[in-house]
C-alpha positions in Angstrom: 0.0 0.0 0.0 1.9 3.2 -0.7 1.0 6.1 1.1 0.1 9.4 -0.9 -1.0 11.8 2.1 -1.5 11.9 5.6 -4.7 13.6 7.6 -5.4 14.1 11.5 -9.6 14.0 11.3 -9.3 13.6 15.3 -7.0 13.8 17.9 -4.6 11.0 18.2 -5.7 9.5 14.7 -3.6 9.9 11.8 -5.2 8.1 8.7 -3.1 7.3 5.9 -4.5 7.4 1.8 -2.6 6.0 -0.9 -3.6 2.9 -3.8 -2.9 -0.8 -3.1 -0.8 -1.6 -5.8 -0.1 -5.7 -5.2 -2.8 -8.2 -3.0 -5.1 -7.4 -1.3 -6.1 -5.8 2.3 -8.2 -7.1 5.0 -9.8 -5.3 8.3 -7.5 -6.6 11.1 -4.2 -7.1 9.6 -1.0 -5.8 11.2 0.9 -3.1 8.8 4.1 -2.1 9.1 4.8 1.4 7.7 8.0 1.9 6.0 9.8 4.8 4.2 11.5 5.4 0.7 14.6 6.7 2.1 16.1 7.7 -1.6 12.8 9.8 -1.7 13.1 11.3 2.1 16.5 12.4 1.8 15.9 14.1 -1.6 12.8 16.1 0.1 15.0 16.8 3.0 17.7 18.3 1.0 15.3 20.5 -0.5 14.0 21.4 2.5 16.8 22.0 4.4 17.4 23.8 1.9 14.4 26.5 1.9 15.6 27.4 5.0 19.3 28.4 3.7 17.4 30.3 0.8 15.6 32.0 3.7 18.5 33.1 5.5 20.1 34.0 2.3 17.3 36.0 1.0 17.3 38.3 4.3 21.3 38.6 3.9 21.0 39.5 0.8 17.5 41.7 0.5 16.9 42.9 4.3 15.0 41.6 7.3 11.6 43.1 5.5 11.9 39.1 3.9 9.8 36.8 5.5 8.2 33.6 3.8 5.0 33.6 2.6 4.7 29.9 1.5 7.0 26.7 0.0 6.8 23.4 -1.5 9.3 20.6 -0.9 8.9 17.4 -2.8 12.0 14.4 -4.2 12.5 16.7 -7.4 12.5 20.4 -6.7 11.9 23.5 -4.4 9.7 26.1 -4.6 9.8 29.5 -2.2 7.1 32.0 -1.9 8.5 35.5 -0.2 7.8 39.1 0.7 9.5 41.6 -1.1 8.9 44.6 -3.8 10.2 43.9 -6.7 11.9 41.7 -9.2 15.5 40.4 -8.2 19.1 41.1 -10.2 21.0 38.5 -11.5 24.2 39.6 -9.8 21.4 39.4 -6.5 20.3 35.9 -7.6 23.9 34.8 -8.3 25.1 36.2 -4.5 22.0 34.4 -2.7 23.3 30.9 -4.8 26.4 31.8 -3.8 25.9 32.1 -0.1 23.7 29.5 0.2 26.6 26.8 -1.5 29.4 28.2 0.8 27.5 27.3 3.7 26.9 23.8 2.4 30.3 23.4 1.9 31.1 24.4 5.1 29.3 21.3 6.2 27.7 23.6 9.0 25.5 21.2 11.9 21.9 20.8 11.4 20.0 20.6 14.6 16.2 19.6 15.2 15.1 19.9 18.7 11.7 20.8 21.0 11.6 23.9 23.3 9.4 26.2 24.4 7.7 29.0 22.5 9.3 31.7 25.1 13.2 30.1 24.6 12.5 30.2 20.8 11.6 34.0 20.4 14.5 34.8 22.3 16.6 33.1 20.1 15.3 35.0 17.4 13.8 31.7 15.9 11.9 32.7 12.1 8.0 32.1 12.6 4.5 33.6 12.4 4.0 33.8 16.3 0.9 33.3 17.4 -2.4 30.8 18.6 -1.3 28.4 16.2 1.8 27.3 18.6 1.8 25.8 21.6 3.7 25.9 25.0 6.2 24.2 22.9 7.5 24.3 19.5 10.1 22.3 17.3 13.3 24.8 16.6 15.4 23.8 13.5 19.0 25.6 13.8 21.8 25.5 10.7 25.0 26.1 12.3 24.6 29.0 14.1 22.7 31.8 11.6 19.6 30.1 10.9 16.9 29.3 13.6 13.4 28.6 12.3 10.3 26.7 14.0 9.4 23.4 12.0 7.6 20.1 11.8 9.6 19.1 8.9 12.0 16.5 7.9 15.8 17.7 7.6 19.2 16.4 6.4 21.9 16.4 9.1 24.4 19.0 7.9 24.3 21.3 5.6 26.7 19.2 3.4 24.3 16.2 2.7 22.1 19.1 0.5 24.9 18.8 -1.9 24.4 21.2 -4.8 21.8 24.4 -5.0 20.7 25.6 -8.0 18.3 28.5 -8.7 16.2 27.9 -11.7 13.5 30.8 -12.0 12.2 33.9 -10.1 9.3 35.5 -10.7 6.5 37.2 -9.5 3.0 36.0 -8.1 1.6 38.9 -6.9 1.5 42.0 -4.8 4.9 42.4 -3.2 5.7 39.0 -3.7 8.3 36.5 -5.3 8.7 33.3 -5.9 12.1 30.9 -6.3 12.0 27.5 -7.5 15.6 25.3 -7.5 17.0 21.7 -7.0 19.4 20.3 -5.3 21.3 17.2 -5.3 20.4 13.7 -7.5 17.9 16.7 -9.3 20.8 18.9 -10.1 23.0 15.8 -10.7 20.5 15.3 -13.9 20.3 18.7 -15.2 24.4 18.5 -15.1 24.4 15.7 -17.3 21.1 16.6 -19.5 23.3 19.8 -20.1 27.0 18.4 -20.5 25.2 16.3 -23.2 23.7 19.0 -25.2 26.9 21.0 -24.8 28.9 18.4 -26.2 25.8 17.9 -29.0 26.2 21.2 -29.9 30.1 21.3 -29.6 30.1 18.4 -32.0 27.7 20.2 -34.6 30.1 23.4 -34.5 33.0 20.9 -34.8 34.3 22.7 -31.9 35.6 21.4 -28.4 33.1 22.0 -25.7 35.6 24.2 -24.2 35.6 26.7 -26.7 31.7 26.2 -27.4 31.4 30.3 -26.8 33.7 31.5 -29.2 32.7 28.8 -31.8 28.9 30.0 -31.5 30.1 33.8 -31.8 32.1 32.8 -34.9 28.6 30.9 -36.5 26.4 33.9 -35.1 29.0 36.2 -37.6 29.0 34.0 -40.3 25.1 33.4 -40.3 24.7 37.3 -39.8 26.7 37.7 -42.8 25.0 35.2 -44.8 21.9 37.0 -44.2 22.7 40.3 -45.0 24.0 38.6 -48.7 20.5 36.9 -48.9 18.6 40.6 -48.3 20.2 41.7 -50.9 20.3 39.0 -53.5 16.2 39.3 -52.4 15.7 42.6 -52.5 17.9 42.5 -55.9 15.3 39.6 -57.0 12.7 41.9 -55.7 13.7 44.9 -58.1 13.6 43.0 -61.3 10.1 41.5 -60.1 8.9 44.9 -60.1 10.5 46.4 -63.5 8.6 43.2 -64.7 5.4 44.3 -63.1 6.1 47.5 -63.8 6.8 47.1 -67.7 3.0 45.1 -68.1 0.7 48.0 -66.2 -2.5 48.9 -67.4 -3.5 52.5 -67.1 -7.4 52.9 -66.4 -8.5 56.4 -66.5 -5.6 57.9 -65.0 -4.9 55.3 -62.6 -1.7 52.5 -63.0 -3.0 48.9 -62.1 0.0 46.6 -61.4 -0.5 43.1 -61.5 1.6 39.8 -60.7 2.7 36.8 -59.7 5.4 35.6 -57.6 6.4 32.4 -56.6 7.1 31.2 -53.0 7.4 34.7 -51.4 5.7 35.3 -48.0 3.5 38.6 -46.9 6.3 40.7 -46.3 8.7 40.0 -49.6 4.5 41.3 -51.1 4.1 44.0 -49.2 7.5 45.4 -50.6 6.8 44.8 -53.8 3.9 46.8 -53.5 5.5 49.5 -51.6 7.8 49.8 -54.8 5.1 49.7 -57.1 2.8 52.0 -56.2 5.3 54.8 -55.4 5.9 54.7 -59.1 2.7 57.0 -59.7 0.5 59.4 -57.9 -2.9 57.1 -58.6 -1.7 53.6 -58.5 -3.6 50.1 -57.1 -1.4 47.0 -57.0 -2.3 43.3 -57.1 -0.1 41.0 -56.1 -0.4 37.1 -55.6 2.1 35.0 -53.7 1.7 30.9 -55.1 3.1 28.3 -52.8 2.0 24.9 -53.4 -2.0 24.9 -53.9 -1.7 28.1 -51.6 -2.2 32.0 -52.2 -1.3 34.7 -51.1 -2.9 37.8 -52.7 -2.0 41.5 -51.0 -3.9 44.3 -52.6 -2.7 48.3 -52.1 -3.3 51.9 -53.0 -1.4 54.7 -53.4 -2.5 57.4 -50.6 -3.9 60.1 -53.4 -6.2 57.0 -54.9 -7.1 56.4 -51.7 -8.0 59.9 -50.7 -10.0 59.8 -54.1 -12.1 57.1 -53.2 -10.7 53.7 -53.6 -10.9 50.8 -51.0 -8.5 47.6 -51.0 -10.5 46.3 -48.8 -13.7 46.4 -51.6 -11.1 44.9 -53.8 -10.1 42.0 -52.0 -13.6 41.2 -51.1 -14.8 41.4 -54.9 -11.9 39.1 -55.9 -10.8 37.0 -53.5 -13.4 34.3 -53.5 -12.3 33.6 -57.7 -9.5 32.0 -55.4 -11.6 30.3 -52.8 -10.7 32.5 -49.7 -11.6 36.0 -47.8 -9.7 38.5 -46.5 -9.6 42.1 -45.8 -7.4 45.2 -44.5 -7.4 48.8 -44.5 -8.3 51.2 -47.3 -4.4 51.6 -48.4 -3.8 47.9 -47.9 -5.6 44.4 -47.5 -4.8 41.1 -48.1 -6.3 37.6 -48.6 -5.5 33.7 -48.4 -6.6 31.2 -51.3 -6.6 27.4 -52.3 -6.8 28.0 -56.4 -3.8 29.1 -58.1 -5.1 28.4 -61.6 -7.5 31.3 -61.2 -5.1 34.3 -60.6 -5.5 35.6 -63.8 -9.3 36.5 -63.3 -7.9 37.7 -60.2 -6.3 40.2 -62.1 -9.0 40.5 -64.7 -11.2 41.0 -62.0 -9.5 43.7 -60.1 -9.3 45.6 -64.1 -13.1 45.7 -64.1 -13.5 46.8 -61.1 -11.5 49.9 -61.3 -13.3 50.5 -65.2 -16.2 50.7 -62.8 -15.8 53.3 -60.1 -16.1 57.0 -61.4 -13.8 58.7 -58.6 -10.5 58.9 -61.2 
């Protein structure tokens, strides 16, 4: 039967839930409780370990730090404080810091029962009030951390092993959380990380000790093969539009531009139509995208068609559905999404009639 949780309905009665998970069990029979050690020294580690990040946190921040909740389990930590705002990373780094020279000092860890008055005098960390007793259970660490506590604890500070902070973050009015691991826990993320180090080492056909400089030296390279590509695109982009440009129809005073490209995305359209219709005052651009059995059409206006009258947005809605989609945009610019290719060239047809139509030009 393996226990999942504890509860205390009455005094002197403490009933234990959890699944059966081999045989069977019968009213009567004589039990005999046991503990997963592995698991109890892991959750004593970590919570040995919230009261290091306690004392650290005050060091570190000021007294106003007082806890204001935690979680202890086999795999992580978790720390609810007061305090007003977000914490540094050269304040995060100093609390690890401290908190991993005490371990290594291999400072006593000592769990014993006194009473409530001996334990405010020591100037023990707790919400005093009804809920103690006469007498309370004082957890010391060496001889700079006194707290009252129920809990289970490792025996000096050295059998927590390792502390790592992962994340801190906020969770509401004036107060932060920190979640970390510790021992077997940090163990694994050591080793998940040494693997994709040497992973990425071996990709950069570098040695994992120089994995920095070998990333900076791909970051350059890649940033320089980028700034080739913009201009081999925006080069590719320029003759798209002198083609464009050299088949546009002129509709009673107005410049259509028409066209297809193949695989570019919305912004690589959006220039293109940026270029064309800056070539006249009253200009209106089509512009279709094909990729696969997918389109992408973008419609735009010059600004003095548009103060005369003329919505892309009426456009895109007229035409769009030749291709099987909708859309829509502002006045200057709209854009839609098809399925049908084949039927760009009404597209374009389409978008000729309707500017023979309007009487604004």
């Amino acid at each position: 039967f393996v226990v999942s949780d504890t509860i205390a309905p009455v005094a002197d009665l403490v009933v234990h839930r959890g699944k059966v998970t081999e045989g069977r069990l019968e009213l009567g029979e004589t039990a005999r409780a046991t503990i997963d050690l592995r698991r109890r020294r892991a959750i004593a580690r970590n919570h040995t370990t919230t009261h290091l990040l306690h004392w650290a946190l005050r060091a570190v921040l000021g007294s106003h730090v007082k806890q204001a909740g935690s979680l202890v389990d086999a795999d992580r930590f978790r720390f609810d404080f007061s305090h007003h705002e977000a914490l540094t990373a050269e304040q995060l780094e100093t609390i690890e810091g401290l908190m991993n020279d005490k371990i290594l000092q291999d400072q006593p860890v000592r769990a014993f029962e006194t009473t409530i008055d001996f334990a405010k005098e020591a100037g023990a960390l707790a919400f005093f009030g009804d809920k103690y007793g006469r007498f309370v259970r004082l957890v010391e660490i060496g001889n700079f951390s006194k707290e009252l506590c129920g809990g289970v604890h490792v025996r000096a500070s050295s059998e927590v092993g390792y502390v790592k902070i992962l994340s801190e973050s906020g969770i509401g009015a004036d107060t932060r959380r920190i979640e970390g691991i510790t021992g077997e826990a940090f163990l694994r993320r050591v080793g998940v990380l040494e693997s994709r180090v040497d992973s990425a080492a071996a990709a950069l056909k570098a040695n994992p000790e120089h994995l920095g400089e070998a990333t900076a030296a791909a970051m350059e390279h890649i940033a320089a093969l980028e700034s080739e590509l913009a201009s081999l695109r925006a080069e590719k982009l320029g003759r798209e539009a002198e083609r464009i440009a050299g088949a546009a129809t002129s509709i009673d005073g107005v410049s259509l531009y028409t066209g297809r490209l193949e695989g570019a995305d919305v912004d690589a359209l959006r220039s293109l139509a940026d270029r064309l219709r800056a070539r006249t005052a009253k200009a209106a651009v089509v512009v279709a995208s094909v990729s696969g059995s997918k389109v992408l059409l973008l419609v735009a206006a010059s600004p003095e068609l548009v103060d005369a009258g003329f919505s892309s947005v009426a456009l895109v809605k007229e035409v769009a559905p030749l291709i099987g989609g909708g859309g829509g945009g502002r006045p200057d610019l709209a854009q839609a999404g098809g399925k049908d290719p084949a039927k760009l060239p009404e597209v374009f047809a389409g978008a000729k009639s309707f500017l023979g139509r309007q009487s604004l030009y």
